[in-house]
BAZA-365436 format. One record per residue (C-alpha): residue in three letters; x, y, z. Coordinates in nm, 2 decimals, always signed. Layout:
BAZA-365436
<"ALA", <X, Y, Z>> ...
END
This chain:
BAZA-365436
<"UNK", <+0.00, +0.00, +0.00>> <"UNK", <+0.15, +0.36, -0.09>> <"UNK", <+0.23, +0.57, +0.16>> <"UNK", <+0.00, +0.88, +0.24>> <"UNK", <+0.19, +1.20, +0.13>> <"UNK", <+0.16, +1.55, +0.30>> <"UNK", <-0.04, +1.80, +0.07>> <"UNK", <+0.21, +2.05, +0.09>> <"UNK", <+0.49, +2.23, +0.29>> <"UNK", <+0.35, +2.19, +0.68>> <"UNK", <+0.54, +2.23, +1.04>> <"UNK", <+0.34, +1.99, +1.24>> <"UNK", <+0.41, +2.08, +1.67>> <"UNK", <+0.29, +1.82, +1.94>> <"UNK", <+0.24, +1.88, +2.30>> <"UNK", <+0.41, +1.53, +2.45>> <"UNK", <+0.14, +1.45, +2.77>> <"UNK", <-0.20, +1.42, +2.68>> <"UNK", <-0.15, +1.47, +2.34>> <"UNK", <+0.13, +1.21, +2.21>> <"UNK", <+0.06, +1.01, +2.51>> <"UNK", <-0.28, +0.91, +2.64>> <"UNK", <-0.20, +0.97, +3.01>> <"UNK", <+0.00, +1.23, +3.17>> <"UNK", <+0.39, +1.08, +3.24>> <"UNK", <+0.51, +1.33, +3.50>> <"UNK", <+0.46, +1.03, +3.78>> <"UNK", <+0.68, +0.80, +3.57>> <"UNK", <+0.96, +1.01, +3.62>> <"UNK", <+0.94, +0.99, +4.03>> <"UNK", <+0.98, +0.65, +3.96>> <"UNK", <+1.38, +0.72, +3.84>> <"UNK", <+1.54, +0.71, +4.18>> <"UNK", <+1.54, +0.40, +4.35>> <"UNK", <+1.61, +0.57, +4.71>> <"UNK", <+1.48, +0.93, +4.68>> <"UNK", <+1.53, +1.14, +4.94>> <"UNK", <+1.15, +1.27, +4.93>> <"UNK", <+0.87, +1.04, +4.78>> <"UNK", <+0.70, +1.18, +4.44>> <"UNK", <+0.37, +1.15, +4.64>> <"UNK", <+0.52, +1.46, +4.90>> <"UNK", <+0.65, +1.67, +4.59>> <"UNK", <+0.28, +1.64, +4.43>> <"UNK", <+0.08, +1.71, +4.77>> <"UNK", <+0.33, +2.04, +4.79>> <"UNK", <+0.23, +2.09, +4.41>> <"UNK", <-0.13, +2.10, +4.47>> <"UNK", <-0.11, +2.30, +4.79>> <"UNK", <+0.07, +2.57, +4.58>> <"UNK", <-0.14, +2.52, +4.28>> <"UNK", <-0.47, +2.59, +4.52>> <"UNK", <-0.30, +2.91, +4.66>> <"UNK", <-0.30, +3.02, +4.27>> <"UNK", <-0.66, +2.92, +4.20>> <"UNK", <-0.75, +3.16, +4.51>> <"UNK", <-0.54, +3.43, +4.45>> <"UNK", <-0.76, +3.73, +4.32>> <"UNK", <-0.67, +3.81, +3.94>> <"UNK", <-0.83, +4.15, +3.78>> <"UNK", <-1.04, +3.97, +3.52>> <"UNK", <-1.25, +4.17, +3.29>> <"UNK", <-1.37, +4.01, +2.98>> <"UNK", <-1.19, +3.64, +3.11>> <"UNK", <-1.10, +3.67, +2.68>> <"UNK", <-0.78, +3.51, +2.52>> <"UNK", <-0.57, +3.83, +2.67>> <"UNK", <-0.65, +3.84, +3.01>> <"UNK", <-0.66, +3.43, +3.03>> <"UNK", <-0.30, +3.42, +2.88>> <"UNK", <-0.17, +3.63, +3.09>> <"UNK", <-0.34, +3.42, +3.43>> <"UNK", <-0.15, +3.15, +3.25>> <"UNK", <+0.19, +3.30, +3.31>> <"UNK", <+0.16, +3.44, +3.64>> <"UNK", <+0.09, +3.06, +3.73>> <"UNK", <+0.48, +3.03, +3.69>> <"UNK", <+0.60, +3.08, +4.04>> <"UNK", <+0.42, +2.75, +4.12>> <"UNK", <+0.59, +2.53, +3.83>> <"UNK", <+0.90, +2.67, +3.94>> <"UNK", <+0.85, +2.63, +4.31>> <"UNK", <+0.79, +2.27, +4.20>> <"UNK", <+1.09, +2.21, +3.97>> <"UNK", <+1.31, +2.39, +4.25>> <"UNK", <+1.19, +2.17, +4.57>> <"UNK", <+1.27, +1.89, +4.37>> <"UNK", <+1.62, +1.98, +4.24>> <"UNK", <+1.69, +2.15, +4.62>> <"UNK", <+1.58, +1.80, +4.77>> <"UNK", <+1.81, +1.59, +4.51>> <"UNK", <+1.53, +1.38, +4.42>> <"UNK", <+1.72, +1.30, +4.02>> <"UNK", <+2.09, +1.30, +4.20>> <"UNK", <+2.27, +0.96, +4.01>> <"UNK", <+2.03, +0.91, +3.78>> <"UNK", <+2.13, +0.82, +3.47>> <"UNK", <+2.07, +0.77, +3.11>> <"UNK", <+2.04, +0.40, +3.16>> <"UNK", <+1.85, +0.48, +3.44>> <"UNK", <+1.56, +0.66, +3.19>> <"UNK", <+1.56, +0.39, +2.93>> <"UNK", <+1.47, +0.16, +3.24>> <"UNK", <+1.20, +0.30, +3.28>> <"UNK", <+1.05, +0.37, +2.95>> <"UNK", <+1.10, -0.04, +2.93>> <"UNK", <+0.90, -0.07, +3.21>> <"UNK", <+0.62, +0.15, +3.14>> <"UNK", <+0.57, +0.04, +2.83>> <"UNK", <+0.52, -0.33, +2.98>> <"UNK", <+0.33, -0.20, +3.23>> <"UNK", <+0.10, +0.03, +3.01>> <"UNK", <+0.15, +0.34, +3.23>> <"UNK", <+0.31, +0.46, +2.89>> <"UNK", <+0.06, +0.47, +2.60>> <"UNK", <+0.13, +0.68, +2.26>> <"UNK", <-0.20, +0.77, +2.12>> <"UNK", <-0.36, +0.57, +1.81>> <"UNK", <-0.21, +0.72, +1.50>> <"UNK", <+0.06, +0.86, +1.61>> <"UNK", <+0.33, +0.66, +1.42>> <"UNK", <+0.14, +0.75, +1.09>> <"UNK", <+0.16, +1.11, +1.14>> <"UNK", <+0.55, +1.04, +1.21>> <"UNK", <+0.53, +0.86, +0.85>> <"UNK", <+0.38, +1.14, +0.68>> <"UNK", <+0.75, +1.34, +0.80>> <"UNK", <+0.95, +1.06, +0.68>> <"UNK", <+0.86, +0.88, +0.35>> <"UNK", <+1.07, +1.02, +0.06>> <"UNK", <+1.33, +1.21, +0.28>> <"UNK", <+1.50, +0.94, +0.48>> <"UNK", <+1.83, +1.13, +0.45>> <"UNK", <+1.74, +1.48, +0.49>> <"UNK", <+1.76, +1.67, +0.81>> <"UNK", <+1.40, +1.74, +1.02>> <"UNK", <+1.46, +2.06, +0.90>> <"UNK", <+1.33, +2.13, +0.59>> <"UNK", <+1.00, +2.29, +0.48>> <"UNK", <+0.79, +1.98, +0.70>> <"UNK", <+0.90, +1.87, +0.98>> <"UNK", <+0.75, +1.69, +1.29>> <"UNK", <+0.92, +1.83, +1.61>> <"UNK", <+0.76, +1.89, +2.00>> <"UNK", <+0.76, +2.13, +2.27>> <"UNK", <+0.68, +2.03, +2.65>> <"UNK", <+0.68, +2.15, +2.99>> <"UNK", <+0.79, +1.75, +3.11>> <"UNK", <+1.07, +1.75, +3.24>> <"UNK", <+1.34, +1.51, +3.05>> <"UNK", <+1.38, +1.55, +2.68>> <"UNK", <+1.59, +1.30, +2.69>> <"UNK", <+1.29, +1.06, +2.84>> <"UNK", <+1.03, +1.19, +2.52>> <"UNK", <+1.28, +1.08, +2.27>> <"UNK", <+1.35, +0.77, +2.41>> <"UNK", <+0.98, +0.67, +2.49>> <"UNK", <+0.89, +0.74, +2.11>> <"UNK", <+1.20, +0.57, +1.99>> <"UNK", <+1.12, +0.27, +2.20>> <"UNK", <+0.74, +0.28, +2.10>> <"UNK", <+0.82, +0.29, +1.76>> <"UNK", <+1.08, +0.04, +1.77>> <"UNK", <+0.83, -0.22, +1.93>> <"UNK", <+0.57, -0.18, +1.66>> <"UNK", <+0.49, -0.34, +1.34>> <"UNK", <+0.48, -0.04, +1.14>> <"UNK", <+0.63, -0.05, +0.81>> <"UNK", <+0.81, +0.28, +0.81>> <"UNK", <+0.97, +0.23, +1.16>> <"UNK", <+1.37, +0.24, +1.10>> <"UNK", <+1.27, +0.56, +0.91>> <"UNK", <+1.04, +0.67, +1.18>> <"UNK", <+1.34, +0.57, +1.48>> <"UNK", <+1.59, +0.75, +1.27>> <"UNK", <+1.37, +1.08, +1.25>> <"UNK", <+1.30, +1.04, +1.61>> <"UNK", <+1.66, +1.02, +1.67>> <"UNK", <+1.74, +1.37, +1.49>> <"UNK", <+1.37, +1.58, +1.57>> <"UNK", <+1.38, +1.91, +1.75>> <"UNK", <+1.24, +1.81, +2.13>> <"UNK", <+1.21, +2.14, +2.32>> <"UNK", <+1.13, +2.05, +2.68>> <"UNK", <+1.34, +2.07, +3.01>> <"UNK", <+1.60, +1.86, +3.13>> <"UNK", <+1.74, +1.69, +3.41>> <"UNK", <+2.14, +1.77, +3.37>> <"UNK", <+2.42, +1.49, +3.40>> <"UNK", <+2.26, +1.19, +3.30>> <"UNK", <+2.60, +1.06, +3.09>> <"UNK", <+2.83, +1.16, +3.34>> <"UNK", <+2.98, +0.86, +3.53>> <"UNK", <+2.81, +0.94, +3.85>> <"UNK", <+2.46, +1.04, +3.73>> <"UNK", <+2.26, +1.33, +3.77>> <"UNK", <+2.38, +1.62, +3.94>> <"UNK", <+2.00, +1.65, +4.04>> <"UNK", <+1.94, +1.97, +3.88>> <"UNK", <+1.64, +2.07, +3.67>> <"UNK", <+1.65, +2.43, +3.66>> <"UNK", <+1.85, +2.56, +3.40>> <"UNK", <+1.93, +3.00, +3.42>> <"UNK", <+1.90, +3.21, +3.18>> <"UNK", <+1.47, +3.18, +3.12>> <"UNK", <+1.53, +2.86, +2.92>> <"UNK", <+1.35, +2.60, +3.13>> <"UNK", <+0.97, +2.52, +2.99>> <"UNK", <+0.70, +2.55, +3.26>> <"UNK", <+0.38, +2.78, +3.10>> <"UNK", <+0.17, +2.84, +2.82>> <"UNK", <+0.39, +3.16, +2.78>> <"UNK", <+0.73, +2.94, +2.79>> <"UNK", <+0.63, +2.69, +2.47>> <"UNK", <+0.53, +3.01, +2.30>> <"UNK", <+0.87, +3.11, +2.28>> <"UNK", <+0.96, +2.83, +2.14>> <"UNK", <+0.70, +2.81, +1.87>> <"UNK", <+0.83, +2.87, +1.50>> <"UNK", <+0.74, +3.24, +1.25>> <"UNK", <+0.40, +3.22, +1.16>> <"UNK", <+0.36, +3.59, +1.02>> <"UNK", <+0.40, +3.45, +0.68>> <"UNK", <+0.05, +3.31, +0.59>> <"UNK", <+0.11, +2.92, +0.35>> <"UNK", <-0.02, +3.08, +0.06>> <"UNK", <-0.02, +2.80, -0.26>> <"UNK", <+0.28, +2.59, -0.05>> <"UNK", <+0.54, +2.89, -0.10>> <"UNK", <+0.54, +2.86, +0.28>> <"UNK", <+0.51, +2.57, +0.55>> <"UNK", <+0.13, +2.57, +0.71>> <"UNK", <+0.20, +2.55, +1.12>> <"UNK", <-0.03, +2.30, +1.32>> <"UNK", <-0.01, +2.31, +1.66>> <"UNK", <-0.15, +1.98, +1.85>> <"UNK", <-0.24, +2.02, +2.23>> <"UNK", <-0.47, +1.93, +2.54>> <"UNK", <-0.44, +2.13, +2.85>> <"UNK", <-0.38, +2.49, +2.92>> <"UNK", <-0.04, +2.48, +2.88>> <"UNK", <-0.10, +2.46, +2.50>> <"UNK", <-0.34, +2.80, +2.49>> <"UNK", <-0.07, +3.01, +2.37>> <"UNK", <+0.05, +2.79, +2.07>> <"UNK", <-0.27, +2.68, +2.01>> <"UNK", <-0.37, +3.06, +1.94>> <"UNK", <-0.10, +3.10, +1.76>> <"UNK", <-0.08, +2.84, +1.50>> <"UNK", <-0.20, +2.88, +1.13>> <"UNK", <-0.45, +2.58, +1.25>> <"UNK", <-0.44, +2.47, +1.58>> <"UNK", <-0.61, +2.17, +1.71>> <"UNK", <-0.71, +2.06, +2.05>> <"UNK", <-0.70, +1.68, +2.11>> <"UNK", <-0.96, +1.53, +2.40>> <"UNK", <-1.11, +1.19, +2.34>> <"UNK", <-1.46, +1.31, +2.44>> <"UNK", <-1.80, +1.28, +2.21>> <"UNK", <-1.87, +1.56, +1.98>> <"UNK", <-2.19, +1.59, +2.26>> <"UNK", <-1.93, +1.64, +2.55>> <"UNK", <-1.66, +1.85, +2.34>> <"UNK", <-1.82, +2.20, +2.38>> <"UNK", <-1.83, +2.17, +2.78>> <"UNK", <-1.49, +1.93, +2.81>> <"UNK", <-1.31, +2.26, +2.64>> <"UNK", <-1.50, +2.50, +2.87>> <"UNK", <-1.36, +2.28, +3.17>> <"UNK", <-1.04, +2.23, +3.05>> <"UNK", <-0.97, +2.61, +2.99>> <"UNK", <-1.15, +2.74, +3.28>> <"UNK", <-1.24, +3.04, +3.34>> <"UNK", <-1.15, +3.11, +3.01>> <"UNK", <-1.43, +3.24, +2.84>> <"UNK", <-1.43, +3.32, +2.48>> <"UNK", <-1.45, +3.06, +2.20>> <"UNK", <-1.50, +2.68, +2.17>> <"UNK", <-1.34, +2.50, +1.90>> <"UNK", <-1.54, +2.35, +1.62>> <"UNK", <-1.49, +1.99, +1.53>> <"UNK", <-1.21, +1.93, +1.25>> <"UNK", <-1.41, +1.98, +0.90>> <"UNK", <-1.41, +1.80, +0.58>> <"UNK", <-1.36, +2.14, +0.46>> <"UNK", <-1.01, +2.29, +0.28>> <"UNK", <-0.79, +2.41, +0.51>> <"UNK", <-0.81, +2.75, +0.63>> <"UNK", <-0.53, +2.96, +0.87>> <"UNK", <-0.65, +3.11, +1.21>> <"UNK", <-0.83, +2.80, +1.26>> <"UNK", <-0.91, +2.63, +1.60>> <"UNK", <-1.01, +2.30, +1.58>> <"UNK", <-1.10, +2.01, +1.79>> <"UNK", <-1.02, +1.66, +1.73>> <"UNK", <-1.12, +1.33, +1.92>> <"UNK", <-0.83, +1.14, +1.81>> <"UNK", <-0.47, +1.15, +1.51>> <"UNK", <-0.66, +1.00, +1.27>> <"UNK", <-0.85, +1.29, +1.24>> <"UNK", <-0.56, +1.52, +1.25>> <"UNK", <-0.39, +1.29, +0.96>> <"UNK", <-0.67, +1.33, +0.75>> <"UNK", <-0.64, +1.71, +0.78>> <"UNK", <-0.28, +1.70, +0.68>> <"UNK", <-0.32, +1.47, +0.35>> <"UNK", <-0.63, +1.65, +0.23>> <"UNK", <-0.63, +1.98, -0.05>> <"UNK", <-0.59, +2.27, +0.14>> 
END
């Protein structure tokens, strides 16, 4: 069977948890150290006890429009941070190693506590078939931006997904995942020969934690894909953390796995108390920019991407 073929030039951006994945995989990371000095249970119970003080903490609201609500979104940094910070101060990643994180992608894979969504490897195929030896850098290109935090854990659970399946175009598909951009945080020394140094802030602004963070990350789309003489951008995401790039994109789409009956008040749930628009479901229709669209599953998405724009 021929491959599917991209219609034209596109930059194709995935949000990793909830979005590639089915669950979230922040826990599977607590599950690195095999003698932390905290349990992941006490740096999530200190999480949400920040994350409540947030909620309550007045915020001049006016028209609770895209404006006001991305903003809200960034001043929610302080409690990422906090986060990221009691973590690294406590040592939690200290001798953890690269080894160490392909352990435990093995394992939650077996386990299932690591599930890609359905589709996903065919979207990777779309990015691959026809330019095996080119550089994920050319006019399409897959790549992902995330607030988790190990790029070095997303590459290797999609490598080691993809190199479990059947799929036809997988050596392709490993090799791409190999080279792709990953923009998410990091947890530092994981090749040295005594592990992690246990830190996960980086200086400098660069670490990943808001909506407002992956914006910065997200490429020029001032120039409008006008008959291919410029890449379309499609952003894919689930939460909040993807309102910015989601906005942003020439087409962004917003993945939940709910009925077309539920999608109207899962989006009003999920972006509270945002209150502007809800996303229409993916169309049939060509292509158009400044489109928000949501989408129940990748097959969806895939069929967007293949059709005439």
């Amino acid at each position: 069977m021929a491959p599917r073929r991209l219609h034209g030039p596109t930059k194709l951006i995935i949000d990793f948890d909830g979005t590639l994945t089915v669950n979230d995989t922040m826990a599977i990371l607590g599950r690195l150290p095999n003698n932390p000095p905290i349990s992941w249970r006490e740096t999530s119970e200190a999480y949400m006890r920040d994350y409540q003080v947030f909620k309550d903490t007045p915020y001049p609201w006016k028209n609770y429009d895209e404006e006001e609500y991305s903003g809200w979104l960034a001043s929610r940094k302080w409690v990422e941070q906090r986060s990221a910070q009691r973590v690294q101060d406590a040592g939690f990643f200290r001798g953890v190693t690269r080894q160490d994180v392909h352990g435990i992608v093995v394992a939650a894979l077996d386990d299932g506590s690591l599930l890609l969504r359905d589709g996903w490897l065919d979207l990777f195929e779309l990015f691959v078939t026809g330019q095996e030896e080119e550089q994920p850098t050319s006019a399409s290109s897959i790549s992902i931006i995330s607030v988790n935090w190990s790029e070095s854990f997303i590459r290797r659970a999609l490598w080691q997904a993809a190199q479990r399946s059947s799929h036809a175009y997988k050596a392709a598909i490993c090799h791409y995942i190999d080279r792709m951009e990953i923009y998410a945080n990091e947890i530092e020394g994981l090749d040295t020969p005594e592990g992690s140094s246990g830190v996960v802030c980086r200086e400098s602004g660069q670490d990943i934690r808001t909506s407002d963070d992956k914006l910065g990350y997200m490429p020029d789309t001032s120039s409008a894909p006008v008959d291919g003489s410029s890449s379309l951008i499609v952003y894919l995401g689930d939460s909040s953390t993807d309102f910015d790039c989601l906005l942003t994109a020439h087409v962004g789409v917003w993945v939940s796995d709910v009925s077309f009956e539920q999608h109207q008040q899962a989006f009003k749930e999920t972006f509270k108390p945002f209150n502007g628009f809800v996303p229409e479901p993916l169309s049939n229709e060509s292509i158009t920019t400044d489109m928000i669209c949501w989408s129940p599953d990748l097959h969806q998405v895939l069929n967007l991407l293949t059709k005439p724009r």
